[in-house]
C-alpha positions as CSV (number, residue, x, y, z in Angstrom):
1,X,177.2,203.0,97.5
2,X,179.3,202.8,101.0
3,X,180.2,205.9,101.9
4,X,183.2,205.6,104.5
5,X,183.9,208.6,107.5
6,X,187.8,209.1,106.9
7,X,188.2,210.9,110.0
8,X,186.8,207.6,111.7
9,X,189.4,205.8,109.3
10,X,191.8,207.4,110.1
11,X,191.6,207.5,114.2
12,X,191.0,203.7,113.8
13,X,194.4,203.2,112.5
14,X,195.8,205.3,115.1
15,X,194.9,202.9,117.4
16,X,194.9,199.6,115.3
17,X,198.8,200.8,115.4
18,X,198.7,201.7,118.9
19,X,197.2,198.2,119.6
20,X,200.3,196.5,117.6
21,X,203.1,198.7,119.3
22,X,201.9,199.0,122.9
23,X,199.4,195.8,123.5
24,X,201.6,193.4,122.1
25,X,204.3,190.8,123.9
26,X,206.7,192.5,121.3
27,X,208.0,194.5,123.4
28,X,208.5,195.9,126.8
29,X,206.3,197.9,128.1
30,X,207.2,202.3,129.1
31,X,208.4,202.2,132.7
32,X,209.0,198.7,133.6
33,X,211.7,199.7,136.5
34,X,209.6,201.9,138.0
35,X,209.5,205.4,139.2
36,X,213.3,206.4,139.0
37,X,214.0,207.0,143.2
38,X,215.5,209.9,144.2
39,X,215.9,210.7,140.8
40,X,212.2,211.2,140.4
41,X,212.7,213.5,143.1
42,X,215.6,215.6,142.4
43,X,214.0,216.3,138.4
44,X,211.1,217.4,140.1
45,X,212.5,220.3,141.9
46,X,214.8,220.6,139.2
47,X,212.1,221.4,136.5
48,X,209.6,223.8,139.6
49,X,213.3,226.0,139.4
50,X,212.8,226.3,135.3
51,X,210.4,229.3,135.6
52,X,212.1,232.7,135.6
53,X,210.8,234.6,138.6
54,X,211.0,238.0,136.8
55,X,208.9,237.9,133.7
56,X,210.2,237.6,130.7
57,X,214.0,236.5,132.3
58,X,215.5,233.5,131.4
59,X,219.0,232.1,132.6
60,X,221.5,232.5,129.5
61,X,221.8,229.1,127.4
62,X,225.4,227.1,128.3
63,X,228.2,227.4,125.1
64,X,228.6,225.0,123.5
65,X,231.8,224.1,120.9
66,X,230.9,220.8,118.4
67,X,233.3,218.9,116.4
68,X,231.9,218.7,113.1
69,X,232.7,216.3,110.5
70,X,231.6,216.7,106.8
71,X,229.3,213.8,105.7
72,X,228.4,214.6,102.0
73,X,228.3,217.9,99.7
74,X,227.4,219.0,96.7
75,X,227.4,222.4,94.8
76,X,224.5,223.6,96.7
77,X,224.3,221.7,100.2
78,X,226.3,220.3,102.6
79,X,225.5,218.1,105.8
80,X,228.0,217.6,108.6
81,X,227.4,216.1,111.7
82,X,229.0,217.0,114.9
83,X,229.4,216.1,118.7
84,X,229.8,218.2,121.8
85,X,229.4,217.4,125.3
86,X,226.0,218.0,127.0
87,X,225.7,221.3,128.5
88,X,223.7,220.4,131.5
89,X,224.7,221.2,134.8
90,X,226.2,218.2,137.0
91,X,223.2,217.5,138.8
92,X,221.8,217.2,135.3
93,X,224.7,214.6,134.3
94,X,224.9,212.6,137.2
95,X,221.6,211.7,136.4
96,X,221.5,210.7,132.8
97,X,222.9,207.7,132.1
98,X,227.1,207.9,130.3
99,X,225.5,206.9,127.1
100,X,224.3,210.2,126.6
101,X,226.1,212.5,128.4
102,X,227.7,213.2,124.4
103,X,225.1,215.3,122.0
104,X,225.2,214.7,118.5
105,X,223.8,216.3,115.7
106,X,223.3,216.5,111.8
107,X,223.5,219.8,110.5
108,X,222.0,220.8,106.7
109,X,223.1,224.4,105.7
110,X,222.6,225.9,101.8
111,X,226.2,226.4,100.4
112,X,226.6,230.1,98.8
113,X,224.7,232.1,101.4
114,X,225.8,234.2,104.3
115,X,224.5,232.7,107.3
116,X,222.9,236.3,108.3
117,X,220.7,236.0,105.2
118,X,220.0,232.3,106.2
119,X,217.4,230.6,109.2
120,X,217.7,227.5,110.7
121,X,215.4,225.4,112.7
122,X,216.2,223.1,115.4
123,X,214.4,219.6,114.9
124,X,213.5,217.5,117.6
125,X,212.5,213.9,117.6
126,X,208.7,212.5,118.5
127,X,208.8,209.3,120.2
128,X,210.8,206.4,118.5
129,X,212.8,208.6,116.4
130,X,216.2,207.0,117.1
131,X,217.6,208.7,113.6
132,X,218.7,211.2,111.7
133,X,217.0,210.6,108.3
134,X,213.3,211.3,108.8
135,X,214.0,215.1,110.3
136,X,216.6,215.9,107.3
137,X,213.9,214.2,104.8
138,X,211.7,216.9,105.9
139,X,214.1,219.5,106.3
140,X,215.6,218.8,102.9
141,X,213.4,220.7,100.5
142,X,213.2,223.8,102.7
143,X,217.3,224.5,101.6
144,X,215.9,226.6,98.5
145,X,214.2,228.7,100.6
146,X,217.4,229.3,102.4
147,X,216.6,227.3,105.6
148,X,219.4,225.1,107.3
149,X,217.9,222.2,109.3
150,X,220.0,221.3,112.5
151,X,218.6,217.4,114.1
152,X,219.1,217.0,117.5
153,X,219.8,212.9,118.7
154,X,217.9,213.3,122.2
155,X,219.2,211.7,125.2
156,X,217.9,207.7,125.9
157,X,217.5,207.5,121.9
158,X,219.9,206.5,119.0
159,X,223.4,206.0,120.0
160,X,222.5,208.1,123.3
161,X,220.5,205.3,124.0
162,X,221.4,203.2,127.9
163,X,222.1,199.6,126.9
164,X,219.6,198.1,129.0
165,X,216.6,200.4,127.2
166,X,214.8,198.4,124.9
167,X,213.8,200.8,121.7
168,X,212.1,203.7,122.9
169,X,210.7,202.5,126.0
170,X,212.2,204.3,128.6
171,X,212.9,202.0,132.0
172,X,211.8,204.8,134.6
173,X,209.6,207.2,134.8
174,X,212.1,209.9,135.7
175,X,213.8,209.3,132.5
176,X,210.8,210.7,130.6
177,X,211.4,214.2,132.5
178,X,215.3,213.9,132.3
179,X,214.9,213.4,128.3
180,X,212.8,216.3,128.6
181,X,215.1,218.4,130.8
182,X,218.5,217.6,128.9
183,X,216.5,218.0,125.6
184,X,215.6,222.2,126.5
185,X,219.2,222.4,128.1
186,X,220.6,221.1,124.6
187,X,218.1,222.8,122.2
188,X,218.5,226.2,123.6
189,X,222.4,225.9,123.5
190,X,222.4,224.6,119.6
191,X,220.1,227.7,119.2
192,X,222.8,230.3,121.3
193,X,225.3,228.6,118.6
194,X,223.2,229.0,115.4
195,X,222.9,232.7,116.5
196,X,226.4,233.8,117.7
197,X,229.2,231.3,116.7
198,X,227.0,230.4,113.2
199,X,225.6,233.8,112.7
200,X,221.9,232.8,111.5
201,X,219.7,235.3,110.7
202,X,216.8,233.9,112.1
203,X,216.1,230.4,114.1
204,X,213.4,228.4,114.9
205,X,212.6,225.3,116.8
206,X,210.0,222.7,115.4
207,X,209.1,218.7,116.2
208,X,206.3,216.1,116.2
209,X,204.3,214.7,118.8
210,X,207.0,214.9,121.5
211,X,209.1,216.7,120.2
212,X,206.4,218.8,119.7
213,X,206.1,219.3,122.9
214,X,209.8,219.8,123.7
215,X,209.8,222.0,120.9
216,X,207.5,224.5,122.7
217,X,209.1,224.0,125.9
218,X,211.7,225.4,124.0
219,X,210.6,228.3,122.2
220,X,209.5,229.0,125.4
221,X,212.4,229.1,127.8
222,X,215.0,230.6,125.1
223,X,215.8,234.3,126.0
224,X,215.4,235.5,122.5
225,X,212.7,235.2,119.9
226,X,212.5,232.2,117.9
227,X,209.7,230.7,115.4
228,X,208.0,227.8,117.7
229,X,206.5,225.3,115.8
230,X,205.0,221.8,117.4
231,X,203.4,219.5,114.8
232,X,201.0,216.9,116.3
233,X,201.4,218.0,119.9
234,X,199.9,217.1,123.5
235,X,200.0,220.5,125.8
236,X,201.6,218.0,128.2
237,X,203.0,214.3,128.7
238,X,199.7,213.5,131.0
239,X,197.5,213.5,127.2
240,X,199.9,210.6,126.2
241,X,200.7,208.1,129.2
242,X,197.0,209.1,131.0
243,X,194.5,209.5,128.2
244,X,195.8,208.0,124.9
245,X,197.0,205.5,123.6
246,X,200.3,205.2,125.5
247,X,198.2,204.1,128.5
248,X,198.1,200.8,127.2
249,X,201.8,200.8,126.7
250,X,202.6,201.8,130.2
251,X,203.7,199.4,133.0
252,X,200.8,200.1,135.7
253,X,201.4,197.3,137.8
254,X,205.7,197.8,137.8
255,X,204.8,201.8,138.8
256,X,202.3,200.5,141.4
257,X,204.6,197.7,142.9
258,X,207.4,200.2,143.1
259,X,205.5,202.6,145.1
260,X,204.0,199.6,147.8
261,X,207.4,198.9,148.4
262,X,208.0,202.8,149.9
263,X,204.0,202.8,151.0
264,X,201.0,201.1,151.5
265,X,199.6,198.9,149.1
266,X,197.7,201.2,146.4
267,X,194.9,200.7,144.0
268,X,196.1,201.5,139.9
269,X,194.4,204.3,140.3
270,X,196.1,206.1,142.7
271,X,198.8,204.9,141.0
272,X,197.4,206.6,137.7
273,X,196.7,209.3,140.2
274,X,200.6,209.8,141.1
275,X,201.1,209.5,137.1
276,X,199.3,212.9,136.6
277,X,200.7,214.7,139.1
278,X,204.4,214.0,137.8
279,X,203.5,214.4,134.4
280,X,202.1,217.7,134.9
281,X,205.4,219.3,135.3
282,X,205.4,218.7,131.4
283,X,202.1,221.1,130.9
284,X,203.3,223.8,128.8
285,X,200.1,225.8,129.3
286,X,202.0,226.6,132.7
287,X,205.4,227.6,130.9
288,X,206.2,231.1,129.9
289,X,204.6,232.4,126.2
290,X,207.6,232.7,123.9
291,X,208.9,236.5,123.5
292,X,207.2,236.3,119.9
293,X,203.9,234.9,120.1
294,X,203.3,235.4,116.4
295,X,205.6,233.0,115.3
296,X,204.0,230.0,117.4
297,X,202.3,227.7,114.8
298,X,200.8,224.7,116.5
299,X,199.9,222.0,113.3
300,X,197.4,219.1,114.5
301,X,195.1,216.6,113.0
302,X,191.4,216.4,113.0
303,X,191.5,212.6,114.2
304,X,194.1,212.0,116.2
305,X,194.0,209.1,118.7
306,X,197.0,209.9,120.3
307,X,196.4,213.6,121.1
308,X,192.5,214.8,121.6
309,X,191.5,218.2,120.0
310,X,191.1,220.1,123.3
311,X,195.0,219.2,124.5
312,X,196.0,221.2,121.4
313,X,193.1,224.0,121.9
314,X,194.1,224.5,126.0
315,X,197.6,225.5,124.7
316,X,196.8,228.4,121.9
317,X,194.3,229.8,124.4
318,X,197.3,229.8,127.2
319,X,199.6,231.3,124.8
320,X,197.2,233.9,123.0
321,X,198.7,235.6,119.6
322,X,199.3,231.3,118.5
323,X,197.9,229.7,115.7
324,X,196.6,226.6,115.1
325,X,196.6,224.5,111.5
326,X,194.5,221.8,111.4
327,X,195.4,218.8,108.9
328,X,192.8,216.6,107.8
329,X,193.9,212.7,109.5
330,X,195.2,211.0,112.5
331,X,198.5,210.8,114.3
332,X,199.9,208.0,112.6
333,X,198.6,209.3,108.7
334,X,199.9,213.3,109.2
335,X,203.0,212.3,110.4
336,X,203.2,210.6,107.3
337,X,201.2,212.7,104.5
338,X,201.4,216.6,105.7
339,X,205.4,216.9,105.3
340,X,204.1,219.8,102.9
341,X,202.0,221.0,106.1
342,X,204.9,221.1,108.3
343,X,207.1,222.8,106.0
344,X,204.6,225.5,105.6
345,X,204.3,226.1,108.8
346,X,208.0,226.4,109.5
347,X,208.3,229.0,106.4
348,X,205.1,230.8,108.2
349,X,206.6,231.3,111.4
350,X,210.0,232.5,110.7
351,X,208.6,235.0,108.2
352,X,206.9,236.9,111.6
353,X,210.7,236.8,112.6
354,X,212.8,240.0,112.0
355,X,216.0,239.2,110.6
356,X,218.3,239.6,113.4
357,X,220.4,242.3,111.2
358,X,218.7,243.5,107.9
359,X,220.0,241.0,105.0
360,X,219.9,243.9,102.7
């Protein structure tokens, strides 16, 4: 009898899948124009200025007013979709390219239920998530527990997406932090909507892998308490492009030919070098813990190739009063079997919410 170590199984096929999507001629490769110039630059003294300097202050989100459109509805449900323009300052939108200086979103709400006696979470997309359908598939079945799913399209992806971009693979490295950047600006102003054009009771903000990551970037910077919830997450962009698989899928010699041409001749691994420092703006460990520490559920896997146990360990202990799920797979296999995991999780963690005025 061959007895088989799933856990090895399934961080094999992490990278078996890795190998096809990132070693492969199919496509491009992450960061094949470079660094980003000045851009580079300006984000990161943009993103040093995100940190409140008082404790516990954080500048107010930006209104926002979408134009919604109704896209199917039934007895029960209804989905719309709507469009605003990106709040982000003008620095902000200068720098990202026109193609996604519109937002748009999909928005699920129960039908029936006053919106005070109603959550909603705000879902953000992982890497390659260009659409719509996967975020409502898993925020569907949460609408009889009376939880309205709102999808964000994130900049660079979808029909945000600059025409020269190949899929996901972003062409500079400074777009990684601007999708980052736009993504908190445009989260936390969906989430100032939910809670005082909408009228929610309670919100959250959930995604996977980066979105993950966004997610508690999020539930971080938002100046009121929200359930923060990142399935399958890094505690920062170094994890991906310096240690997993993404390295293989990253443009080493573009980065380092763009960098001789403003110095001296460098070796890939100062060049993997610069990589860390820039990408450690992303560390969440360094952002603020979210005003309601209770409601951060963090939901890895035991095997994940992508995203190594200790990344997901470093950020609970930063942000003590967390918890962390573990699912039994790998990056690729939870993202597709623990729907049931997520959804938990985002029950969980709005439950340690209050309601914002008693439903009652």
């Amino acid at each position: 009898m061959v007895t088989v170590n799933l856990g090895m199984l399934h961080y094999v096929l992490d990278h078996v899948y890795g190998a096809f999507m990132h070693r492969t001629k199919i496509s491009t490769p992450f960061f094949s124009r470079g660094w980003g110039g000045n851009k580079l630059d300006l984000l990161e003294k943009m993103i040093k200025q995100l940190f409140p300097e008082v404790e516990g202050q954080n500048w107010p989100p930006s209104l926002i007013q979408p134009i919604w459109k109704t896209v199917w509805e039934t007895n029960s449900a209804v989905l719309r979709e709507g469009v605003f323009s990106s709040p982000c300052n003008e620095q902000l939108i200068s720098a990202l390219p026109p193609e996604s200086h519109n937002v748009r979103v999909a928005f699920l709400s129960p039908k029936c239920v006053p919106p005070q006696k109603m959550a909603c979470v705000v879902h953000l997309a992982g890497t390659g998530d260009h659409t719509f359908e996967r975020r409502l598939r898993l925020g569907g079945p949460l609408l009889k527990e009376n939880i309205a799913t709102m999808v964000l399209e994130s900049p660079f992806y979808g029909q945000r997406r600059p025409m020269l971009q190949r899929g996901s693979k972003l062409l500079c490295v400074s777009d990684l932090l601007l999708l980052g950047r736009a993504t908190i600006e445009e989260s936390r102003s969906l989430l100032h909507w939910l809670d005082t054009e909408a009228g929610f009771g309670k919100m959250g903000v959930c995604g996977l892998s980066m979105g993950g990551v966004h997610a508690a970037m999020v539930g971080s910077l938002h100046p009121t308490p929200v359930a923060t919830l990142p399935f399958l997450s890094p505690h920062s962009a170094v994890v991906a492009f310096c240690e997993g698989i993404l390295q293989h899928g990253t443009a080493w010699e573009a980065l380092r030919e763009d960098l001789a041409v403003q110095k001296a001749a460098m070796t890939l691994e100062e060049v993997r070098e610069r990589m860390r420092n820039v990408l450690s703006l992303t560390d969440v460990t360094r952002f603020p813990i979210p005003k309601n520490p209770d409601a951060i559920i963090f939901v890895a896997a035991t095997d994940d190739g992508y995203i190594p146990k200790h990344s997901v360990l470093e950020l609970q202990k930063a942000w003590p009063g967390s918890e962390v799920r573990w699912v039994t797979g790998g990056h690729v296999s939870s993202f597709l079997l623990h729907n049931g995991e997520f959804r938990r999780a985002i029950m969980d963690g709005l439950d340690r919410l209050q309601w914002k005025e008693s439903p009652f």
